[in-house]
Backbone as CSV, one residue per row, in Angstrom:
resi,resn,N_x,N_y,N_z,CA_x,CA_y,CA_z,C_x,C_y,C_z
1,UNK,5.964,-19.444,-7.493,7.120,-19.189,-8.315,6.909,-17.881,-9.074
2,UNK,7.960,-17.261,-9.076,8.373,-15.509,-9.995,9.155,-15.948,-11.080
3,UNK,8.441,-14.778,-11.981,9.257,-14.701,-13.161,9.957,-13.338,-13.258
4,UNK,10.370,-12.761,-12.191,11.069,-11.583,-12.205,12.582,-11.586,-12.460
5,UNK,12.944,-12.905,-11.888,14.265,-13.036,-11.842,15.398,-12.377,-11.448
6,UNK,14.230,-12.013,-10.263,15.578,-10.616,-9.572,14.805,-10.845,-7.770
7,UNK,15.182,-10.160,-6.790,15.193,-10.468,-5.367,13.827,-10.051,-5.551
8,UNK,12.911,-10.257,-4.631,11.653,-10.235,-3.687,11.858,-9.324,-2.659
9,UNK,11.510,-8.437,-2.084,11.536,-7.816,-1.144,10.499,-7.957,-0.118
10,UNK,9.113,-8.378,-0.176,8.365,-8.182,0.496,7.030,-9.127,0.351
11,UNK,6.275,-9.095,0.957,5.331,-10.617,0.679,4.130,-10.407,1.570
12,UNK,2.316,-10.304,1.173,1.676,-9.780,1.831,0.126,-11.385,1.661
13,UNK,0.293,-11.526,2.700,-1.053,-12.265,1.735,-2.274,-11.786,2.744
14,UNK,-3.289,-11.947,2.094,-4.731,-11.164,2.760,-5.903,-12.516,2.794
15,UNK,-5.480,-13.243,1.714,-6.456,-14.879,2.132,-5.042,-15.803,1.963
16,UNK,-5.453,-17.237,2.123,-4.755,-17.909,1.684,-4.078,-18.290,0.293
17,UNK,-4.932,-17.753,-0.404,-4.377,-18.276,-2.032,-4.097,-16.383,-2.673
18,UNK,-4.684,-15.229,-1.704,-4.769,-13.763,-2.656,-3.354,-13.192,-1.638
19,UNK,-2.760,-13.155,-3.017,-1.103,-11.796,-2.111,-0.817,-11.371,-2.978
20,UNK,0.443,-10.147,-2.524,0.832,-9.393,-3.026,2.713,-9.366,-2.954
21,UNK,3.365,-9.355,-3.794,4.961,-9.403,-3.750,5.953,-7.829,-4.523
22,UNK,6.636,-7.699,-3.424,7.274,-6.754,-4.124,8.912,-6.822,-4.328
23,UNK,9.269,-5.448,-5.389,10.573,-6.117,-5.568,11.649,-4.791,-6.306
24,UNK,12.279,-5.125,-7.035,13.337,-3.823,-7.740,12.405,-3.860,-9.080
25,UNK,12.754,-2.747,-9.670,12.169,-2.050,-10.603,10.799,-1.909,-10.700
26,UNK,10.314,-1.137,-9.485,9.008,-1.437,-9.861,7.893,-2.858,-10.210
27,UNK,8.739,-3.685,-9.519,8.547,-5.342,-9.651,6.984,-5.633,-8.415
28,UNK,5.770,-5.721,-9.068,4.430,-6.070,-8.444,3.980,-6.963,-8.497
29,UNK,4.148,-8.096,-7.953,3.492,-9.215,-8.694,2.225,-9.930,-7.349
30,UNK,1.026,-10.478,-8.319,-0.176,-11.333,-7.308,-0.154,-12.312,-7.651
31,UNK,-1.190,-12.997,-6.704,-1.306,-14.268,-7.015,-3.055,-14.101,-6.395
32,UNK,-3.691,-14.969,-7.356,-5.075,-15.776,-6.979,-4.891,-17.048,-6.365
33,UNK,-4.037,-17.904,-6.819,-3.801,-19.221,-6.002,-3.006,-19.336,-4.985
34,UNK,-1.913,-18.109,-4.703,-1.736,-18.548,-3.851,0.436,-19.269,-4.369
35,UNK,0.208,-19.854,-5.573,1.447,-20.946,-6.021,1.938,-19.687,-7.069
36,UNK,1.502,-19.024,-7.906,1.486,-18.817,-9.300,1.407,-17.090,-9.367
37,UNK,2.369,-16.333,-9.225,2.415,-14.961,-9.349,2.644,-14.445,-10.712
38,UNK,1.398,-13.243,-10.771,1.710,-12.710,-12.165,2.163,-10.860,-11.609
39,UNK,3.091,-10.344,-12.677,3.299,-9.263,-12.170,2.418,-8.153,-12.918
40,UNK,2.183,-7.159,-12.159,1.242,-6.003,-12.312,2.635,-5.222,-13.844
41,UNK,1.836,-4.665,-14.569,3.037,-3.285,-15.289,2.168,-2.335,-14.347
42,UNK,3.033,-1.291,-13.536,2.577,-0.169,-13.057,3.476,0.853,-14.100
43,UNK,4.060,0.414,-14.708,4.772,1.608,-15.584,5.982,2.694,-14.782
44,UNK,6.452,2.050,-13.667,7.572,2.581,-12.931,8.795,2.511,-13.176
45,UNK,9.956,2.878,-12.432,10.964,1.943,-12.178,11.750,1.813,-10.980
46,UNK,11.008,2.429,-9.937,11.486,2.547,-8.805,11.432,1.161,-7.818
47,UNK,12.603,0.874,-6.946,12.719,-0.288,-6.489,11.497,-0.115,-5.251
48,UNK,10.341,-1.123,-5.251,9.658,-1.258,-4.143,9.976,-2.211,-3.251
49,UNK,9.931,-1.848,-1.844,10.666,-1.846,-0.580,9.597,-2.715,0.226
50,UNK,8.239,-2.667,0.232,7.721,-3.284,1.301,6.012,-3.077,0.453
51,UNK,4.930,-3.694,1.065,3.818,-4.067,0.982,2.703,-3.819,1.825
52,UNK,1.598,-3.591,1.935,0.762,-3.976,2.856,-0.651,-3.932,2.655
53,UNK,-1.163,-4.256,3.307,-3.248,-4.513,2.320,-3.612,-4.364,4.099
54,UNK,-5.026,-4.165,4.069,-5.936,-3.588,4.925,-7.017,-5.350,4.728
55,UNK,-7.127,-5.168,3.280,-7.851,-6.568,3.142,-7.702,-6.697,1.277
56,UNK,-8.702,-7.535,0.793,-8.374,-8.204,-0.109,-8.608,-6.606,-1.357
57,UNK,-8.691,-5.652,-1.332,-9.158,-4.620,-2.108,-8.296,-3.523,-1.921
58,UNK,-7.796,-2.826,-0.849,-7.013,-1.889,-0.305,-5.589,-1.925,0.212
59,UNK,-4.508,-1.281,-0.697,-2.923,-1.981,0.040,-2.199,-0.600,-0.430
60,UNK,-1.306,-0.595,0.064,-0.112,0.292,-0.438,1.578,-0.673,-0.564
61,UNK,1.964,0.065,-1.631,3.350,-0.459,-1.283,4.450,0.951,-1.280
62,UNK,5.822,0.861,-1.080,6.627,2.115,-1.083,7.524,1.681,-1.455
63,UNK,8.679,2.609,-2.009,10.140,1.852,-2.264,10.809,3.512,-2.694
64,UNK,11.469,3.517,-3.436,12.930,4.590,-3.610,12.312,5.400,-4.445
65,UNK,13.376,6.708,-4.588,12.269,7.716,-5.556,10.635,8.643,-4.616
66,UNK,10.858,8.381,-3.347,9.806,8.800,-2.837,8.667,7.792,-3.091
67,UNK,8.583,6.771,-3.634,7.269,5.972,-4.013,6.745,5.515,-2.913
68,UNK,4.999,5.863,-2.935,4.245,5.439,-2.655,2.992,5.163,-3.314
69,UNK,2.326,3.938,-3.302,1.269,3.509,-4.363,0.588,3.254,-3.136
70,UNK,-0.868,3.376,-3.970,-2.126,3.138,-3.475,-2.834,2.420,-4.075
71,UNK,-3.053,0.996,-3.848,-4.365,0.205,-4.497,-5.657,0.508,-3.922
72,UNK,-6.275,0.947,-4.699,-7.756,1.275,-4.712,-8.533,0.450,-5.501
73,UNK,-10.202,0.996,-5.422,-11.119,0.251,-6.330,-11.623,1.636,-7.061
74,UNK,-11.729,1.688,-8.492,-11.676,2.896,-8.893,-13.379,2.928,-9.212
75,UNK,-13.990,4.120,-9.504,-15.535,4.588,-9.470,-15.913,3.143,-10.663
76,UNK,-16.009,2.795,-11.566,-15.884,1.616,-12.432,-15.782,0.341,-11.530
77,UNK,-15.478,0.452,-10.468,-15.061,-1.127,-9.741,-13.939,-1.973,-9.980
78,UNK,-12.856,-1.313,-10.798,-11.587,-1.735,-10.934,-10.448,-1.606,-10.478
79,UNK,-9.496,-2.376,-9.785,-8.635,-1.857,-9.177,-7.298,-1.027,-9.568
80,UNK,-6.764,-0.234,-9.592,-6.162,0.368,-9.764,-4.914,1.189,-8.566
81,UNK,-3.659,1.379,-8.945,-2.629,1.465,-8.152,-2.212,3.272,-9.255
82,UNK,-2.897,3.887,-7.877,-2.490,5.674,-7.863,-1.038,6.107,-6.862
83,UNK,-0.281,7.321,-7.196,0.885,7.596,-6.668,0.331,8.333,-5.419
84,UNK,0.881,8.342,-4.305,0.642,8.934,-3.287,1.783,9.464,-2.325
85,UNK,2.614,10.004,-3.393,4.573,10.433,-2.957,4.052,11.655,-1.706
86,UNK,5.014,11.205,-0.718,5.154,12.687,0.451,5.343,13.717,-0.197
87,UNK,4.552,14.574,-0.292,5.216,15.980,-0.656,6.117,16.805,0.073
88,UNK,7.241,17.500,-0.736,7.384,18.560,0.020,8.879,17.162,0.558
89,UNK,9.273,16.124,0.263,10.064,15.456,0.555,11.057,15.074,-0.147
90,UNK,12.570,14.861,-0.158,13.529,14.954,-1.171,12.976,13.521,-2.193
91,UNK,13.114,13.788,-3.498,13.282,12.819,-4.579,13.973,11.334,-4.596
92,UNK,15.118,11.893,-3.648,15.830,10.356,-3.650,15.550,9.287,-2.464
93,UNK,14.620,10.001,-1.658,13.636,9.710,-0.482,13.482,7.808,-0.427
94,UNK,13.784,7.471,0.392,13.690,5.863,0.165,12.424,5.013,1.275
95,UNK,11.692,5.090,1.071,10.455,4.492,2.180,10.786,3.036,2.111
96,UNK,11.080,2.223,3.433,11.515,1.208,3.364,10.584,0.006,3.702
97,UNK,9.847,0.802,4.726,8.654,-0.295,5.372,6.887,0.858,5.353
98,UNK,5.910,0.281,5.216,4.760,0.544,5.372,3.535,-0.124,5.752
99,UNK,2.980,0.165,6.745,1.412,-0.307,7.384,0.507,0.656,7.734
100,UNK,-0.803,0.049,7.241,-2.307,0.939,7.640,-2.774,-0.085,8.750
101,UNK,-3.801,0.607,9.537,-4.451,-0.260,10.552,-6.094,-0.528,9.848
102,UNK,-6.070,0.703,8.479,-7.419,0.946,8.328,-6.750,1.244,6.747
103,UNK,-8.142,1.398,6.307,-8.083,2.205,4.926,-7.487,3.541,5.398
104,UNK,-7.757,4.336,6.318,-7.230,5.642,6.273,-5.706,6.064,6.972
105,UNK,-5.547,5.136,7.681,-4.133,5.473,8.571,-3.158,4.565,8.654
106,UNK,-2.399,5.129,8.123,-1.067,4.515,7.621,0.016,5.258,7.897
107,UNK,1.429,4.792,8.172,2.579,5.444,8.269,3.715,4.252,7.303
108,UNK,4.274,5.739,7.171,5.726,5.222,6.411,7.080,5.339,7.228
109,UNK,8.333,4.416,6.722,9.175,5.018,7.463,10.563,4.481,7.011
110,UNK,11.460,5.618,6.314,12.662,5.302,5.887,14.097,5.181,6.269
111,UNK,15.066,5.184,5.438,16.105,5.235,5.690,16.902,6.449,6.223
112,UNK,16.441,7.324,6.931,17.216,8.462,7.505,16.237,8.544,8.452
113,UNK,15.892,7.517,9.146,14.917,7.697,10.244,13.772,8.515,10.382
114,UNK,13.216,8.346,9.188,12.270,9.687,9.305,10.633,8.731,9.164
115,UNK,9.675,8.701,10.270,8.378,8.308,9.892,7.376,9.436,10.017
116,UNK,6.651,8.648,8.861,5.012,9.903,8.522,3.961,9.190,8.491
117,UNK,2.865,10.100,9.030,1.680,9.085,9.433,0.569,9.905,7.890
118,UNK,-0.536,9.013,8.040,-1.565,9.945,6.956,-2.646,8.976,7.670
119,UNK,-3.461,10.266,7.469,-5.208,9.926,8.455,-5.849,10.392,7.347
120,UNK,-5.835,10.243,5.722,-6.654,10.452,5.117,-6.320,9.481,3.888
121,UNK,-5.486,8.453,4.267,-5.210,7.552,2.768,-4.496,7.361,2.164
122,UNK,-3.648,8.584,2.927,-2.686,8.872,1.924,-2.611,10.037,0.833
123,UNK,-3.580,11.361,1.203,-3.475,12.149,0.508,-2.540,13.330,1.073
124,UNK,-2.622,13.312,2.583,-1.339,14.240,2.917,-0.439,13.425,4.183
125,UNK,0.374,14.005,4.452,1.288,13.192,4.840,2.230,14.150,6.354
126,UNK,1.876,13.503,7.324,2.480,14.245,8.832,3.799,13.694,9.564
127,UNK,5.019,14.394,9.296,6.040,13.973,9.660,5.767,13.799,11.235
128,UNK,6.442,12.390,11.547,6.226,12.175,13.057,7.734,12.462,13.547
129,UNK,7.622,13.252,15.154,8.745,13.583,15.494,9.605,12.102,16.009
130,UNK,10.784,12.216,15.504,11.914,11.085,15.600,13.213,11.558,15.613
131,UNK,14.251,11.306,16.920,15.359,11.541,17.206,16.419,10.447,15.814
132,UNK,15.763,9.772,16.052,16.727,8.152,15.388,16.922,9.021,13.783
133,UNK,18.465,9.008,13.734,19.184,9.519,13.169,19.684,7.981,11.838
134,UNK,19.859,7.102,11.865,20.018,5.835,11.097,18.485,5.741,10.381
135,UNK,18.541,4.339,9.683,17.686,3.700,9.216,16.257,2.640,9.900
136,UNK,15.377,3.373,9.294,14.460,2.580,9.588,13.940,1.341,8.879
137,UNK,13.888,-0.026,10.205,13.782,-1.211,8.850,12.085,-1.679,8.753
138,UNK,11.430,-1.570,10.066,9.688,-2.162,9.570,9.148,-1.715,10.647
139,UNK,7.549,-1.010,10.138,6.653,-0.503,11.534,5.571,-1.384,11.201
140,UNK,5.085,-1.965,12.759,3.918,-2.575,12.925,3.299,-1.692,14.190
141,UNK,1.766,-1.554,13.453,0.875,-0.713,14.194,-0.318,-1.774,14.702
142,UNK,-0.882,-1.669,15.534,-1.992,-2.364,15.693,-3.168,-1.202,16.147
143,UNK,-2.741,-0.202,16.154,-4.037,0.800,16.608,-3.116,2.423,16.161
144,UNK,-3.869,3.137,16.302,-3.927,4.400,16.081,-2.290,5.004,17.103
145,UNK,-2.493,4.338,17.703,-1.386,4.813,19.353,-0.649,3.434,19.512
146,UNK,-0.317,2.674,19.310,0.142,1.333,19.651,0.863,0.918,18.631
147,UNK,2.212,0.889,18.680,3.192,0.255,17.257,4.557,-0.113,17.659
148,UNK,5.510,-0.447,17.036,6.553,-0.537,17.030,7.310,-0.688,16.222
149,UNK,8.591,0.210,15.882,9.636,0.319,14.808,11.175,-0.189,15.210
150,UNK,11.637,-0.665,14.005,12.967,-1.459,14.012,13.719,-0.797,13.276
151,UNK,14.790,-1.057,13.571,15.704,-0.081,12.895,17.368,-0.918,13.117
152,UNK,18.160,0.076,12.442,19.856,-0.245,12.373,20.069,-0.383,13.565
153,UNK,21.227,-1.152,14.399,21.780,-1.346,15.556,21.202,-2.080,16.409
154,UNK,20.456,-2.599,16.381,19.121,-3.442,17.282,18.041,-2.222,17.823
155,UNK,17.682,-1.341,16.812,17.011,-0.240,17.719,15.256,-0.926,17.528
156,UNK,14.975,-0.275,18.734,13.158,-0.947,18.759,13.117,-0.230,19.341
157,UNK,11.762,0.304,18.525,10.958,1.831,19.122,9.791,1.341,19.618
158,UNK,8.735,2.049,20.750,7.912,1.923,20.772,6.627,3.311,20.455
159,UNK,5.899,2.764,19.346,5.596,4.070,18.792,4.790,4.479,19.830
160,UNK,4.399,6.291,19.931,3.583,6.694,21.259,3.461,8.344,20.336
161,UNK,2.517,8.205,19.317,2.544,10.052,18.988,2.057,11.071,19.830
């Protein structure tokens, strides 16, 4: 159960009782059990769109405003959620879905059909070439070369960079 009192967008779990939920305004919320979500303050207000973890320590989420966050473990051993926005990409930029296969490689991919890959974490960011002119709704990668994206109209991509 949430005490956000507003929609859920997204839902990640990495054990059985450890996840992650996302939502509008900057809405983060975990859970240790599993039943019982508490929400993160990241100090935002941008609506987050989607979720994803590598494992119980490493995740990103994205949403509107260009947002992209990075959960890390910071030099201290604490976790902490750093900005990791595309540069060089418009402001009102909406990232709708996101997955890593690894700590280092991850792609994003929004609403004007546009996906970007990053082979370093998320510190820079490589527009991948894409005709698809609509919206993108969720990419699942299972390897470096091997994925697939959904989109408006019944579109299904098969990713191949």
């Amino acid at each position: 159960m949430t005490n956000i009192g507003s929609i859920v967008f997204d839902i990640q779990f990495t054990t059985v009782e450890k996840g992650w939920a996302v939502g509008p305004l900057g809405a983060l919320l975990h859970t240790k059990d599993g039943k019982n979500f508490i929400q993160e303050d990241l100090d935002i207000t941008a609506r987050l769109e989607a979720i994803h973890f590598t494992d119980t320590l490493n995740g990103w989420a994205c949403g509107n405003r260009n947002t992209i966050l990075r959960r890390h473990m910071s030099a201290q051993n604490i976790p902490v959620w750093s900005s990791v926005s595309v540069p060089g990409v418009s402001e009102v930029t909406e990232w709708i879905d996101i997955h890593f296969i690894d700590h280092i490689n991850g792609w994003v991919v929004n609403s004007e059909g546009k996906i970007y890959h990053t082979s370093d974490g998320g510190v820079s960011w490589i527009n991948e070439t894409s005709e698809v002119l609509g919206e993108l709704n969720a990419i699942h990668m299972v390897s470096q070369s091997n994925g697939w994206i959904v989109g408006d109209n019944g579109l299904i991509l098969t990713y191949t960079p």
